[in-house]
MILUM-932878 format. One record per residue (C-alpha): residue in one letter; x, y, z. Coordinates in steps of 0.02 Angstrom, whole numbers, plus 32768, in hexadecimal, padded with zeros to 4 digits. Last residue first. Layout:
N
A_X_Y_Z
...
This chain:
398
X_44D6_EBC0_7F14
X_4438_EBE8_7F6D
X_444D_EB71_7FE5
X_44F1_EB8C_801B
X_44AD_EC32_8046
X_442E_EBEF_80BB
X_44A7_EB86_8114
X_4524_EC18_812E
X_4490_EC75_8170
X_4473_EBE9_81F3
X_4520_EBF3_8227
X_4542_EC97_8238
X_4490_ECB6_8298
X_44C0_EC29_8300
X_45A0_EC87_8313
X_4526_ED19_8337
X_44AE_ECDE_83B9
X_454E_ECA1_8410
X_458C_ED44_8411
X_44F6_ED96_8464
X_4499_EE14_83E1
X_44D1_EECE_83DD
X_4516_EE78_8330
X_4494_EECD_82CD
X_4491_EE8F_8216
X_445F_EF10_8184
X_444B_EED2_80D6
X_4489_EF1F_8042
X_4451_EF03_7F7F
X_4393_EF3E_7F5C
X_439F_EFD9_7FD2
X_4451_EFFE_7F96
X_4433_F0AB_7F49
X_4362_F0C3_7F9C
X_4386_F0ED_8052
X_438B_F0A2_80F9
X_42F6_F01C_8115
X_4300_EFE7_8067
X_43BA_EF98_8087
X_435E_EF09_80DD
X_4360_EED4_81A0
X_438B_EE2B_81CB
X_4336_EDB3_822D
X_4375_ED05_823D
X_4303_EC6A_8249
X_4362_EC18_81B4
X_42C3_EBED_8126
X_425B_EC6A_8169
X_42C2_ECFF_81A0
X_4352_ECE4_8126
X_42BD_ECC8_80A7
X_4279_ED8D_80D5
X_432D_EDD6_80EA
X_4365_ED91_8042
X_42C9_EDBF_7FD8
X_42CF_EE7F_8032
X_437A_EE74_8003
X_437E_EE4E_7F40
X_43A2_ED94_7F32
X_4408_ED5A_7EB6
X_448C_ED20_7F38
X_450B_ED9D_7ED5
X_44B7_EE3B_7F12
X_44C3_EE20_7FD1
X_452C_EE99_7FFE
X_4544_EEB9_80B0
X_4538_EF49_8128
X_4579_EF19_81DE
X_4526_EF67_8279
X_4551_EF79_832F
X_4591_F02C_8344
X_4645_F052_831A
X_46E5_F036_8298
X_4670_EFDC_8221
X_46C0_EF78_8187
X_46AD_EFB2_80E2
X_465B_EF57_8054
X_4623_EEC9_80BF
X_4619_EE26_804A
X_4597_ED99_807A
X_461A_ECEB_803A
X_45F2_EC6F_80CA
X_469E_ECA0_8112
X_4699_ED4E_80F9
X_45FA_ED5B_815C
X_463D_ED02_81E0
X_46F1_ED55_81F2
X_468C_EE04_81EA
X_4618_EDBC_8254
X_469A_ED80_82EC
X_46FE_EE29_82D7
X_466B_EE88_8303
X_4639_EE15_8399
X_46FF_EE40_83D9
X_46EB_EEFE_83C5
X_462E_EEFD_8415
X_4698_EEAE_84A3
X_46FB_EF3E_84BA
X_4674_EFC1_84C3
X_461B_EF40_854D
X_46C4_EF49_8594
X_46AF_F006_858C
X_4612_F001_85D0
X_463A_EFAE_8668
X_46C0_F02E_8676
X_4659_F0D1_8662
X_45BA_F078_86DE
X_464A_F058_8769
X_468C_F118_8751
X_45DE_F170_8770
X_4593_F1B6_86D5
X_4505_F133_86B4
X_44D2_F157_8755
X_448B_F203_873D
X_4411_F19A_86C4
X_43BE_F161_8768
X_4375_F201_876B
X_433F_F223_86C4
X_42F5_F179_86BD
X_428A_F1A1_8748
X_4241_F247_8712
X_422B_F1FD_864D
X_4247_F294_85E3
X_41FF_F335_85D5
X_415A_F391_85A3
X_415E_F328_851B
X_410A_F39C_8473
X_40DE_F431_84BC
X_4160_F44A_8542
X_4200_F3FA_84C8
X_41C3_F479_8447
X_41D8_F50A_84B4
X_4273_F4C8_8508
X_42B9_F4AF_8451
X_4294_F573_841D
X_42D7_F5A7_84D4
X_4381_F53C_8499
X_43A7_F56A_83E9
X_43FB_F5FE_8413
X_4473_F597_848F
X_44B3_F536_8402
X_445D_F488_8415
X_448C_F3DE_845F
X_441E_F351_8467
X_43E9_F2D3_84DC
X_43AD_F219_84EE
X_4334_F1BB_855D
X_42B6_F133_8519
X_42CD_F0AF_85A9
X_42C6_F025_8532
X_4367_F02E_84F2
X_43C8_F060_8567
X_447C_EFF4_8542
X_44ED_F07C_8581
X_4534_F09E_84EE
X_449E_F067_847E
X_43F4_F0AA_84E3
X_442F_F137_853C
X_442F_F1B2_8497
X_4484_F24E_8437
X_4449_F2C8_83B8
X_44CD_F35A_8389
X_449A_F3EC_8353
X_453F_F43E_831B
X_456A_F4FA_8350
X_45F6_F4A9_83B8
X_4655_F485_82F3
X_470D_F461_831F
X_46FC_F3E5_83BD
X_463F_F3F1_83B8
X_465E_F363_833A
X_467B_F2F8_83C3
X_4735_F2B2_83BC
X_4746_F1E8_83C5
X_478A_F193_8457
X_4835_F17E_8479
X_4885_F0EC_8488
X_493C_F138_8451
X_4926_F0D0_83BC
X_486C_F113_83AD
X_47D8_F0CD_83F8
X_4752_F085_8382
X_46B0_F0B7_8394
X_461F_F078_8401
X_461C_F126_846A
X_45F7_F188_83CB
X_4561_F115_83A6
X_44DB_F184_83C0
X_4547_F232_837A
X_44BF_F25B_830B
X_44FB_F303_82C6
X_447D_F39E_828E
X_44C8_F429_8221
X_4471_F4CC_8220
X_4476_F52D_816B
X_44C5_F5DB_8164
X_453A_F5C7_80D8
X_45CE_F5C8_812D
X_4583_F550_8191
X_454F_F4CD_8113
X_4623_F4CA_80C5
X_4660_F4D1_817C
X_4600_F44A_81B5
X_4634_F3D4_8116
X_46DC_F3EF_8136
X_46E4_F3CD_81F1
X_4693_F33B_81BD
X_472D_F308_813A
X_47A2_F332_81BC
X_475F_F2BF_8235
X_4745_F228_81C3
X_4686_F204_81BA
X_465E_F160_8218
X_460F_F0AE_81EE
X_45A8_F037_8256
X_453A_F028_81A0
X_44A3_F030_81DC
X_4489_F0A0_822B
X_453C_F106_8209
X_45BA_F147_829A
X_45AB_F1D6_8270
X_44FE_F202_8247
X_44F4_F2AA_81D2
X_4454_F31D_81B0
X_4478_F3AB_8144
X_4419_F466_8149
X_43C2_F4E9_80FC
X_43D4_F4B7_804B
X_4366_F517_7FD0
X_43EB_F569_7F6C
X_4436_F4BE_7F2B
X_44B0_F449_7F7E
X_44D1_F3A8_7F35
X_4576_F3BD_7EE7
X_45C8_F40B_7F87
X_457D_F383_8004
X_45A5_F30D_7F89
X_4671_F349_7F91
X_4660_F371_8057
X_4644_F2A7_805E
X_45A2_F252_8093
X_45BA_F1A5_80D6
X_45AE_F0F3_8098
X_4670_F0F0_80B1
X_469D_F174_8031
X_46CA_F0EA_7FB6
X_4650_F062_7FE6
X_45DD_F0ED_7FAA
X_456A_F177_7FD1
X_44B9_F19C_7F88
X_447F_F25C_7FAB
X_43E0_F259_7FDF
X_438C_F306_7FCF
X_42FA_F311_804E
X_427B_F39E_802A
X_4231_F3DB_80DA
X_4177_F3E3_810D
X_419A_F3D5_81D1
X_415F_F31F_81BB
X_41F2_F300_8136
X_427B_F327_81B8
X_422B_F2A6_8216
X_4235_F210_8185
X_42CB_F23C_8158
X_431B_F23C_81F9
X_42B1_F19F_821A
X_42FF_F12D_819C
X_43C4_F129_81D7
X_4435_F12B_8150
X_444C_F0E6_80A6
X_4459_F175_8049
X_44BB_F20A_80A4
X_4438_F2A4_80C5
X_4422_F345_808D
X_4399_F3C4_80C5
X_4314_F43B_804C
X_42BA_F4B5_80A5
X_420C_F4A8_8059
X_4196_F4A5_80FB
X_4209_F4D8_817A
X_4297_F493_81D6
X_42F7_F4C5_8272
X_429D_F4CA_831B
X_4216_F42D_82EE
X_42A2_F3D1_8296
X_431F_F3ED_833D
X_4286_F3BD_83AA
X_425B_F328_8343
X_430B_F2E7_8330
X_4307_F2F2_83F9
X_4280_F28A_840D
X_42AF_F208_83A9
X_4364_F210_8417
X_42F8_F1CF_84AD
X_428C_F225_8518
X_42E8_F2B3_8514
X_4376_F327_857D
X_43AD_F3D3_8528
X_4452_F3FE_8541
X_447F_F49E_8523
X_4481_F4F7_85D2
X_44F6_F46B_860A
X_4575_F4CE_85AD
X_45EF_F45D_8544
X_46A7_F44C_8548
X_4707_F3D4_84D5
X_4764_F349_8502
X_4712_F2AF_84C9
X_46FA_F24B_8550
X_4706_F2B7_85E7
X_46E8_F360_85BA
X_464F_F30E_8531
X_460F_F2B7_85D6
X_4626_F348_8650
X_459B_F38F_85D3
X_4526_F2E6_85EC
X_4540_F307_86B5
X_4523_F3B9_86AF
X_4479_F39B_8661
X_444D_F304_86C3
X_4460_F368_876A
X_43E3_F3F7_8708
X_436B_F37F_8701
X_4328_F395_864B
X_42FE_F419_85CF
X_4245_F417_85F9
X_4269_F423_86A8
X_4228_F37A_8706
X_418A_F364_8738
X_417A_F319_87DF
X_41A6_F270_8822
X_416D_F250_88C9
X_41C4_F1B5_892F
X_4186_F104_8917
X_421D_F0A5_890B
X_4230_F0C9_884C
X_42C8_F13A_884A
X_4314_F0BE_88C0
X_42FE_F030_8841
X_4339_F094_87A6
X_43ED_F0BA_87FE
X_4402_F009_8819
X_43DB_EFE9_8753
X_444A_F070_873A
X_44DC_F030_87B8
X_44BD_EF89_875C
X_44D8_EFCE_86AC
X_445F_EFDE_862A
X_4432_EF4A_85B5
X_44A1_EEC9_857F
X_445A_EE80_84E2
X_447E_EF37_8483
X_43E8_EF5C_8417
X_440D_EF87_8362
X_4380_EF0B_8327
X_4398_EE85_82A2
X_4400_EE1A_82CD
X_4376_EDC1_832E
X_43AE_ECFA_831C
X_42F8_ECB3_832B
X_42D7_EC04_8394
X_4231_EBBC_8346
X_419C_EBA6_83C9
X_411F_EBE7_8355
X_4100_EC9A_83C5
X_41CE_EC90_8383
X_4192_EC9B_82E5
X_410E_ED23_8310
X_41C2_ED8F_8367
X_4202_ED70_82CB
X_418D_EDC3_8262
X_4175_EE56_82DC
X_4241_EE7A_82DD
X_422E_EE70_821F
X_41BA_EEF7_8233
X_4223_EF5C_82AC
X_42AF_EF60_8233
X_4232_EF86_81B0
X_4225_F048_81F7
X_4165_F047_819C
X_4161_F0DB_8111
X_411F_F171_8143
X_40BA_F1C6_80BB
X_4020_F192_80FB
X_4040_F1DF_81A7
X_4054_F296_8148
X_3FBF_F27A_80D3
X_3F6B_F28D_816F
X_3EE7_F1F4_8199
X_3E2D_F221_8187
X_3DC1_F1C2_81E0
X_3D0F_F1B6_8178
X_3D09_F0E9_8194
X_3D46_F104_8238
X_3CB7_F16C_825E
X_3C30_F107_81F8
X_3C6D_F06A_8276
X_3C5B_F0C2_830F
């Protein structure tokens, strides 16, 4: 056994991933706490509520023993409708159920849409920071990844101006997270729409992650934000369970394709998952019934009130925040006049202060050594701790 590990060969394609060092903070803590030392976890975007009771209700009668069969590839058709009544709801805009493409989790559904769209050359554009695994997946279809580094200036996010600049004959497509992992921030509406119309008139596919739409801001009128199927429906947009409605762990999401694109991600979806979880599917309907909308909303509300509390905190012990989220559960701050570069920051914070952190590395290479990501998903009196501790730790590096 020992000669055949020996002679393994592992794909140049698994050594070229780097490790998602979120999670591997999230291991170093969790041996601290092995230790018996109490870790602030500020590290992980995962929402401290979990899903909501008529979910968790829902969950329990799925599992009382009854059969559960294969699911279509695509979905349960129920859940279908329900996430397209969603967008009529919510957001206003009209979708066909026949587009929406249920997966286990949105990982799953950046595969599908890389599988379906890229191929080995095609170059795609993405905002630097931003979240590690859509470069890492578009990569493992062979592509070329351009990122473009943004600034305090265009909110951390890609701008139709970069887009422009950046764009060469080989592009085939831009990749786009609004709100921003890990920087909670959004693309103005206009300024998307702009950036949409500039890849489509040139034939290139445009794929949204739309996670944290539901964590934005409302506006004056308290509306919710628009969808960029609102002026673009050929979009893919990626969308998840786990941070709305607090699913973390039950790895479900969905996607939403132009109906061309749909036999080509049923295809994929039958070779590579067959479907997604039976029983999560099914007590997923639940997530759309009126009680689970307004308990989320409050939990929308209260992710509001944490935010304020860390932006206070971190001001307070002197951690600047360039620009201020309007959504998600993250804060990106500088750390670049501590001395420290991030990784050194995160790693003593986690020693010295027992708080994890995750470092700029994790999303990109133009503030990797200056900006640190904080997750305030985190109960609020695990925040005002972390606060405190990290104020602690900064005092004593002054």
């Amino acid at each position: 056994m020992s000669d055949i590990t020996n002679n393994l060969r592992i794909s140049q394609r698994a050594q070229a991933v780097a490790p998602f060092y979120a999670m591997e903070f999230g291991k170093q803590a969790a041996a601290l706490e092995v230790q018996g030392h109490h870790v602030v976890k500020l590290s992980i975007g995962e929402p401290d509520f979990g899903a909501p009771p008529a979910v968790r209700n829902a969950m329990r009668e799925a599992m009382d023993g009854r059969p559960l069969p294969y699911t279509a590839a695509l979905g349960l058709p129920a859940l279908r409708q329900a996430i397209a009544r969603f967008y009529e709801d919510q957001h206003d805009v009209g979708v066909d159920p026949a587009r929406v493409v249920v997966t286990a989790g949105a990982s799953a559904s950046l595969v599908l849409a890389a599988a379906a769209l890229l191929d080995p050359g095609d170059e795609v554009l993405i905002g630097d920071p931003s979240y590690p695994c859509n470069l890492q997946i578009a990569e493992s279809f062979g592509a070329r990844v351009t990122l473009i580094p943004t600034t305090a200036e265009t909110r951390f996010q890609l701008d139709a101006s970069s887009v422009r600049s950046n764009w060469t004959d080989r592009t085939r497509g831009v990749m786009v997270a609004t709100p921003s992992n890990p920087t909670g921030t959004s693309v103005p509406a206009d300024e998307l729409a702009a950036i949409c119309d500039f890849a489509r008139e040139r034939g290139a596919w445009r794929i949204v992650d739309e996670i944290y739409l539901n964590l934005s801001d409302h506006d004056a009128q308290g509306r919710p934000p628009r969808s960029v199927l609102s002026y673009d429906p050929d979009a893919v947009v990626i969308n998840s369970f786990s941070k709305y409605f607090g699913m973390t762990g039950w790895r479900l999401g969905w996607c939403v394709v132009p109906e061309a694109l749909v036999p080509a991600m049923e295809r994929l979806a039958q070779n590579y998952f067959l479907y997604a979880s039976a029983p999560a599917q099914h007590a997923a309907l639940a997530c759309f019934a009126p009680e689970s909308l307004a308990v989320c909303e409050a939990r929308r509300v209260e992710f509001t009130e944490r935010r304020a509390l860390v932006l206070d905190g971190l001001a307070r012990i002197g951690l600047p925040v360039p620009v201020p989220p309007d959504g998600a559960f993250y804060v990106y701050f500088d750390v670049s006049q501590t001395g420290l570069t991030s990784w050194q920051f995160c790693e003593r914070a986690l020693q010295e202060a027992h708080v994890a952190l995750t470092p700029g590395r994790d999303f990109g290479v133009h503030t990797a050594e200056t900006h640190v990501r904080l997750s305030y998903a985190a109960s609020a009196d695990e925040l005002r701790e972390g606060i405190a501790r990290l104020g602690k730790f900064v005092a004593t590096l002054q």
